[in-house]
C-alpha positions in Angstrom: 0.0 0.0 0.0 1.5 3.3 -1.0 0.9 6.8 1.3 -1.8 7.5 -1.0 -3.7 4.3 -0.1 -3.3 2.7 -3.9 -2.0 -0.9 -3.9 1.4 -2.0 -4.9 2.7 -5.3 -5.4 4.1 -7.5 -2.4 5.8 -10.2 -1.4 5.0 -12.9 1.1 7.9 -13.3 3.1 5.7 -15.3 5.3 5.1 -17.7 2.9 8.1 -18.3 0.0 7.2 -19.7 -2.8 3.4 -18.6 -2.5 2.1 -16.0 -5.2 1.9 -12.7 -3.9 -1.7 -11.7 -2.9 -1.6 -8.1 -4.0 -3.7 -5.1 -5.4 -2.2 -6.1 -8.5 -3.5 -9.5 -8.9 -7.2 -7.2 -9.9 -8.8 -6.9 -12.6 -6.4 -4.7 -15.6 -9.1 -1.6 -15.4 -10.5 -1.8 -12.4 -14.2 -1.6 -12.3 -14.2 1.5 -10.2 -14.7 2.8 -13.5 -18.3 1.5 -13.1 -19.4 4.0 -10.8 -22.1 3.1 -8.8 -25.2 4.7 -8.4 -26.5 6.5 -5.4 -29.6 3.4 -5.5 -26.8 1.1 -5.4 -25.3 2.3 -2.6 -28.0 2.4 -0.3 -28.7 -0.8 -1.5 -25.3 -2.4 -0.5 -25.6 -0.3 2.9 -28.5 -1.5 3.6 -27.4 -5.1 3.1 -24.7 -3.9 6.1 -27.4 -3.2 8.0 -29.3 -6.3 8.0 -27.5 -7.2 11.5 -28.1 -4.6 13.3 -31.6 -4.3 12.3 -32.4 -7.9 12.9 -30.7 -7.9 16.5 -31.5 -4.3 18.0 -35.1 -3.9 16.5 -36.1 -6.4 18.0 -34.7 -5.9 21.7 -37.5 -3.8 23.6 -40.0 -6.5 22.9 -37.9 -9.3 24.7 -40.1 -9.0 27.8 -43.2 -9.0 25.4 -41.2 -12.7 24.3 -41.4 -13.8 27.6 -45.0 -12.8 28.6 -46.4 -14.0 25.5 -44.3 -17.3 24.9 -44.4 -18.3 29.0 -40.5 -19.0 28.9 -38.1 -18.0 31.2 -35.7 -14.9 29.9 -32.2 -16.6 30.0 -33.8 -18.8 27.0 -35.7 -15.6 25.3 -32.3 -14.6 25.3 -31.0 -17.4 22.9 -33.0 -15.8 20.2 -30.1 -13.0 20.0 -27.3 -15.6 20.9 -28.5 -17.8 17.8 -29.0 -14.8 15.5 -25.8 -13.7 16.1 -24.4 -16.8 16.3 -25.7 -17.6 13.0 -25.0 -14.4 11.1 -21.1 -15.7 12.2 -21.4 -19.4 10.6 -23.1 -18.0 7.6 -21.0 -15.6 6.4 -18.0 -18.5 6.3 -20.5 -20.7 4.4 -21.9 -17.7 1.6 -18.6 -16.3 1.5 -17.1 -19.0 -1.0 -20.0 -19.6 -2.5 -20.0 -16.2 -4.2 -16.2 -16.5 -5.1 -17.4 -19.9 -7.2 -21.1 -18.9 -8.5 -20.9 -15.2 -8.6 -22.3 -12.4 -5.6 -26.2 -12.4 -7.0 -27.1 -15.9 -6.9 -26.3 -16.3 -3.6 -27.2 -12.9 -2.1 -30.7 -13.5 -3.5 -30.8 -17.1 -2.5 -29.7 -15.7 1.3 -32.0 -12.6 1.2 -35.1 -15.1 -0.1 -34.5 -17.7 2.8 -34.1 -14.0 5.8 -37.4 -13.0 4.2 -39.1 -16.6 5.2 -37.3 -17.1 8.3 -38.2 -13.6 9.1 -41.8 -14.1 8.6 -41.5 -17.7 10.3 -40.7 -15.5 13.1 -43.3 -13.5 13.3 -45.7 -16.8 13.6 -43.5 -18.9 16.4 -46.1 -20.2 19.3 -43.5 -21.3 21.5 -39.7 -19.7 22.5 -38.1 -22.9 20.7 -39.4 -22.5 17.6 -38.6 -19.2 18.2 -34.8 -19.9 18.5 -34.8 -22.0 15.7 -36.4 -19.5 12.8 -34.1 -16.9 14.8 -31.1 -19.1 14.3 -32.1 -19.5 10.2 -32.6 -15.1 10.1 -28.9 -15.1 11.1 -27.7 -17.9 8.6 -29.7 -16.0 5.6 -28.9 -12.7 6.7 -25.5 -13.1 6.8 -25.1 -13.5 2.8 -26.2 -9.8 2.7 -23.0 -9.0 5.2 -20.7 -10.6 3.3 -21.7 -10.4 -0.2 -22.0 -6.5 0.2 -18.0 -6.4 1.1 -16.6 -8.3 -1.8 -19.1 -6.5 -4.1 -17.2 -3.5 -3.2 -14.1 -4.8 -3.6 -15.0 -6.3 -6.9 -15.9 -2.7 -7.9 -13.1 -0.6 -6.3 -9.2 -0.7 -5.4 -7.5 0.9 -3.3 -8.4 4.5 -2.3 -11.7 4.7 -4.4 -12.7 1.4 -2.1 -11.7 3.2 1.4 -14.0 6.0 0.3 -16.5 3.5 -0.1 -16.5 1.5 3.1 -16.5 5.0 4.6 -19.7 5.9 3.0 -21.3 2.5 3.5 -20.4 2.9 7.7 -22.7 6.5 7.1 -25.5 4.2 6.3 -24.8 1.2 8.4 -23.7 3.7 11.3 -27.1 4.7 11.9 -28.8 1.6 11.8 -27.9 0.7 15.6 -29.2 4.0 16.3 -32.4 3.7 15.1 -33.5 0.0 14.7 -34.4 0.2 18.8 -36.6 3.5 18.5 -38.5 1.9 15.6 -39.1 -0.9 17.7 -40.5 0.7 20.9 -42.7 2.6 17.9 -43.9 -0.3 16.3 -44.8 -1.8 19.7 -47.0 1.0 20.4 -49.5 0.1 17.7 -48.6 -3.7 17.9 -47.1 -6.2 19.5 -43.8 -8.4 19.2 -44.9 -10.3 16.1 -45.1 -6.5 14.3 -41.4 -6.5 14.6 -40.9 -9.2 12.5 -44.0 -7.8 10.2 -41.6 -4.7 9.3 -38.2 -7.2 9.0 -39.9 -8.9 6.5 -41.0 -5.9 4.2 -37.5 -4.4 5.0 -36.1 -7.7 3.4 -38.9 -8.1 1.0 -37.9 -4.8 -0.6 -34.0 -5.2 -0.6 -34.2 -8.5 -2.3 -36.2 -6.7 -4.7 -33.8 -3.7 -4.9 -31.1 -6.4 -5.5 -32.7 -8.5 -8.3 -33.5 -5.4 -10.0 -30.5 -3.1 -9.5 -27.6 -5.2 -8.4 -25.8 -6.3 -11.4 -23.3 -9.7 -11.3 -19.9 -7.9 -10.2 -17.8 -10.9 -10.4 -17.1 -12.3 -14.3 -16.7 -16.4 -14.6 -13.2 -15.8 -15.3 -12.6 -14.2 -12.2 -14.8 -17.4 -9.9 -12.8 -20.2 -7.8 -13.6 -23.4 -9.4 -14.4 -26.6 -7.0 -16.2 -27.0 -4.0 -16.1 -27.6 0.3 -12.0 -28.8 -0.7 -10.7 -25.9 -2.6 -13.3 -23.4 -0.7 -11.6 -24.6 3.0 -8.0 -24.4 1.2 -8.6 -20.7 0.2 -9.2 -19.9 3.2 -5.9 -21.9 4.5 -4.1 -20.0 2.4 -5.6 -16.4 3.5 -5.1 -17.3 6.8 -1.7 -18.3 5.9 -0.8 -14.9 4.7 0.6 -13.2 7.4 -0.5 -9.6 6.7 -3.7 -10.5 6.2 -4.4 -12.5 9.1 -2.8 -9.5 10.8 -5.3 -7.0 9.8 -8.2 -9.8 10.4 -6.9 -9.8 14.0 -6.9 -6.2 14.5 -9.9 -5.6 12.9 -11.4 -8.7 15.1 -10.4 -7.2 18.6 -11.1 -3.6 17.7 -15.0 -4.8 17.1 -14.3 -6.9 20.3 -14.0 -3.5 22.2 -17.0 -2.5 20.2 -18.8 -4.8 21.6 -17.8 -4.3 25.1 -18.8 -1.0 25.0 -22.5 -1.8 23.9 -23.4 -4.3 26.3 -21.9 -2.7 28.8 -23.1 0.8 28.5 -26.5 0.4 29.3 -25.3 -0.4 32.6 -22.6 1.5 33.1 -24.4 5.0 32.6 -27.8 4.1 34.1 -27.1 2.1 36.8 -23.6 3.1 38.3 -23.6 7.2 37.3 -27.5 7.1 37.6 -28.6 8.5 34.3 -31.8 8.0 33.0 -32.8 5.8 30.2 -33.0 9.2 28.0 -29.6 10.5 29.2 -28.6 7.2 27.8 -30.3 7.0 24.9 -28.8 10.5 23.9 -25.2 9.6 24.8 -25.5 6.2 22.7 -26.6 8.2 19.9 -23.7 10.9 20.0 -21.7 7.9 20.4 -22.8 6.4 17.0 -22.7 10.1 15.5 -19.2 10.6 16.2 -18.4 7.2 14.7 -20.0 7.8 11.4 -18.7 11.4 11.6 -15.3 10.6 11.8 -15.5 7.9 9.1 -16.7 10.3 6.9 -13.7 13.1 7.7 -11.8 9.9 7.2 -13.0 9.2 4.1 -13.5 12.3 2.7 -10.5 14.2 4.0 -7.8 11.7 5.1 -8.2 8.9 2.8 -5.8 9.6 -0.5 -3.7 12.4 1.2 -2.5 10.3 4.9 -1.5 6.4 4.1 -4.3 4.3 5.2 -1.5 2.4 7.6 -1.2 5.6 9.1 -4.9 6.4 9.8 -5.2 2.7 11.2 -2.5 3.3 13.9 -3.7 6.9 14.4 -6.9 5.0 15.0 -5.6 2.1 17.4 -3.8 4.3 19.2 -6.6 6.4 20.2 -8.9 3.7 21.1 -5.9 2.5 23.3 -5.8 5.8 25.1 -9.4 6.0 25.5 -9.2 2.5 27.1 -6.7 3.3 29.2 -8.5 6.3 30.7 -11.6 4.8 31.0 -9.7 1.8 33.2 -8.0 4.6 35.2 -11.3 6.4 35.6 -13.4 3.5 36.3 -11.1 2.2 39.1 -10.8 5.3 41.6 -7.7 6.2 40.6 -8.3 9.6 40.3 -10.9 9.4 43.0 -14.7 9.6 42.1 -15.2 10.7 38.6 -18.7 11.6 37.3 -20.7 10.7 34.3 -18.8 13.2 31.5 -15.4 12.2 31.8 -16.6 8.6 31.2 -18.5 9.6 28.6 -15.9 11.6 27.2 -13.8 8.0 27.2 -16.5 6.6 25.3 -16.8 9.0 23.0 -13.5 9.2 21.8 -13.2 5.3 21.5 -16.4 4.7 19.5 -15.4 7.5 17.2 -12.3 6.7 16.6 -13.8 3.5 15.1 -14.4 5.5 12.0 -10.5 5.7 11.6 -10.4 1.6 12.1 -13.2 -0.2 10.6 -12.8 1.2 7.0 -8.9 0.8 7.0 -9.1 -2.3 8.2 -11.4 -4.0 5.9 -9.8 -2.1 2.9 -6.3 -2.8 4.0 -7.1 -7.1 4.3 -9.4 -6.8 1.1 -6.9 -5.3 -1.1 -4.8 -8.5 -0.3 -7.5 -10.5 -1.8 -8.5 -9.9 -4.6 -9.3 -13.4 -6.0 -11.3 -14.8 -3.5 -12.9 -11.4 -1.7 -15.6 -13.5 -0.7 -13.7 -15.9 1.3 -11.6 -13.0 2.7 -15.2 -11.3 3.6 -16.2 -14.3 5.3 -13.2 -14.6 7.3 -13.5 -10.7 8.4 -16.7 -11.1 9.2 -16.8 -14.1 11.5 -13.8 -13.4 13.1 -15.9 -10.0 14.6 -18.9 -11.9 15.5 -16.7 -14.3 17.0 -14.8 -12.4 19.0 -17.6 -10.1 19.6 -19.3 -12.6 21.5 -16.6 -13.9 23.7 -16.6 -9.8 24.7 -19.8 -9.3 25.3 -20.5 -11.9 28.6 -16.4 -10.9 30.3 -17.6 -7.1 31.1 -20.0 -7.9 33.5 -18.0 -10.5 35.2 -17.8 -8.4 38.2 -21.1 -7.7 38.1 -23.2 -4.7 37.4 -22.2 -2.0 40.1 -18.4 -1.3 38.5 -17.4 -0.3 35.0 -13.6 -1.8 35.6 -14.3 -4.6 33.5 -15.7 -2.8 30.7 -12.6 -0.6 30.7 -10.0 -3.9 31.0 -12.1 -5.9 27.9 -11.7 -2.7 26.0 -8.1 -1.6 26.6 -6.9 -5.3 26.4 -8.5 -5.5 23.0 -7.2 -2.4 22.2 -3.9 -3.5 23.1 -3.9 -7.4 21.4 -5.1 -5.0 17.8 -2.1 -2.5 18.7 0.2 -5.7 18.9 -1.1 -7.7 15.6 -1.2 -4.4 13.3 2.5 -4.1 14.8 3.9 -7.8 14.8 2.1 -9.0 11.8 1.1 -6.0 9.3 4.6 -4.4 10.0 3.6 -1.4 7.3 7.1 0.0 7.6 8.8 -3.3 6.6 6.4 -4.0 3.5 7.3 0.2 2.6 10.9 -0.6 2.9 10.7 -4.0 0.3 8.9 -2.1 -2.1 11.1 0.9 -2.2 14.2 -1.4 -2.2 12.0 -3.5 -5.2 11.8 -0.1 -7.1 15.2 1.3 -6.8 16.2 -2.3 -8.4 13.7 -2.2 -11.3 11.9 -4.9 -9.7 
């Protein structure tokens, strides 16, 4: 990767012998020369926002679950384990799927089978039915997750795609945001089951958006052939790669601390610094503001003019701090601290997400491109994965102290400083290629 953010050609030095896995393994005229339209972009962001919808819409009707279904609330609460757990599984299963048959086959296939699962939903009788339709949603949903990353590496390189992720986080930004106020409105007129009513027009209309609008991205030349074999292989070799596996890591642990911060947060604010559920509400919202703000400065602003290395440790390092003050803060060390400083904390960690999750994903995709939809997959379920181990760790102290919040957050913040340092190494791959050009090479 040059300063500017286009790609140049590497070696694996982790891997002799092994073809470099390079910008310059795309396409001769790349197809960001097929501009996308402004349809088509809401389109794929909406696609990114299929998680977010499907899990936080749905979560002020969980007590309406329990009422209405007469189960107990620790197994009303599988419904958003097995969601989750399945948006992680599928994306490693539609992931090389697309890189053999193309991105619309399967994105329709996935978004057809969310629309009936959805619906199946919405007609459960009992809490294990429940899980199970809950557990296909995450399965289906998950090809729109996927698919929607290695269509945009399929259409852009370098720069031109970091420009692009930033625009799709504006979209996909707001979706936490809002999917849990348009819940509590649609429970107002209706109950539980209406939440699954609107999932399924929302996925009724994309898949319609996407037969109509979405055009094939990947040509047959460009598909893996075979099938499970060659499929689990291409990911061997990704994984094998050690840049690439670096920027999965960081990108992994950075949603990790993510993660921390929203389960924990509804806690942390209301119940130990005694704000109300409005307070919250507010602060979680200028929280998701200043992420998709800063994404946008970074895309707009930084992105061709600062090397997208750069940004990422400018990034990491930020979330780092913010971690580290929040620990300090959150333990007594500088005696008892209010509400704003820790919100300050949290605000400059969840915005400097914008700096993060668009480098990161442009960084490992521009590794890969000839199987961006196993390299989607892998990014993907590495973030659920990890995600999910975070989430339960920050209240293992209970509810009544925000010091294991701060430790998930700055440990992950640290492990991400430590892969993008030990296994990216951007100053080494800057020195090869300027050694390879001063030799011809």
């Amino acid at each position: 990767m040059t300063e500017s953010g286009a790609p140049a050609a590497e070696t694996r030095d982790d891997a002799p012998g092994q073809p470099a896995i390079s910008g310059r393994d795309a396409p001769a005229a790349p197809v960001a020369a097929r501009r996308t339209s402004l349809l088509v972009t809401l389109v794929l962001g909406g696609l990114t926002a299929v998680p977010p919808l499907s899990m936080d819409m749905y979560l002020p009707a969980l007590p309406q679950v329990t009422a209405a279904l007469h189960s107990p609330a620790a197994t009303v609460q599988l419904t958003l384990t097995t969601c989750l757990a399945g948006m992680a599984l599928g994306q490693m299963i539609v992931g090389p799927m697309s890189d053999k048959w193309g991105r619309r086959r399967p994105l329709l296939i996935g978004m057809v089978v969310y629309v009936l699962a959805t619906a199946l939903c919405a007609l459960a009788t009992d809490a294990e039915l429940l899980i199970a339709f809950r557990l296909l949603q995450g399965l289906a949903g998950a090809a729109g997750i996927v698919i929607a990353r290695a269509v945009v590496r399929d259409l852009y390189d370098g720069v031109a795609m970091a420009r692009f992720f930033a625009t799709l986080m504006l979209i996909s930004g707001v979706a936490p945001v809002v999917a849990p106020l348009i819940g509590g409105q649609i429970l107002r007129v209706t109950d539980w089951r209406g939440v699954f009513v609107v999932l399924t027009v929302v996925g009724v209309l994309l898949t319609l958006l996407v037969w109509r609008r979405l055009d094939e991205t990947l040509p047959p030349e460009r598909r893996q052939p075979g099938g499970l074999g060659p499929a689990l292989r291409t990911m061997r070799d990704l994984l094998a790669d050690r840049v690439f596996s670096g920027y999965l890591l960081v990108g992994a642990f950075a949603f990790a601390a993510l993660f921390a911060y929203i389960s924990a947060s509804p806690f942390v604010v209301q119940e130990i610094y005694g704000a109300s559920p409005q307070t919250f509400s507010l602060l979680f919202g200028l929280n998701s503001v200043g992420l998709v703000a800063v994404g946008q400065i970074n895309g707009k602003l930084l992105v061709g003019r600062v090397g997208l290395d750069k940004v990422l440790g400018v990034g990491l390092v930020a979330i780092a701090l913010a971690g580290a003050a929040l620990l300090l803060m959150s333990s007594g060390t500088f005696g008892k601290v209010g509400l704003v400083p820790i919100a300050a904390g949290l605000f400059v960690l969840m915005s400097a997400m914008g700096l993060v999750m668009p480098s990161t994903n442009t960084l490992a995709l521009l590794r890969t491109p000839h199987a961006a939809g196993s390299a989607s997959a892998l990014l993907g379920t590495s973030t659920f994965l990890l995600g999910a181990v975070a989430s339960p760790l920050v209240g293992i102290a209970g509810e009544r102290t925000a010091v294991p919040m701060a430790v998930v957050q700055l440990s992950c913040a640290v492990l991400a400083l430590v892969s993008f340092l030990g296994m990216c190494r951007p100053w080494q791959r800057k020195e090869e290629r300027t050694a390879g050009e001063r030799n011809g090479l």
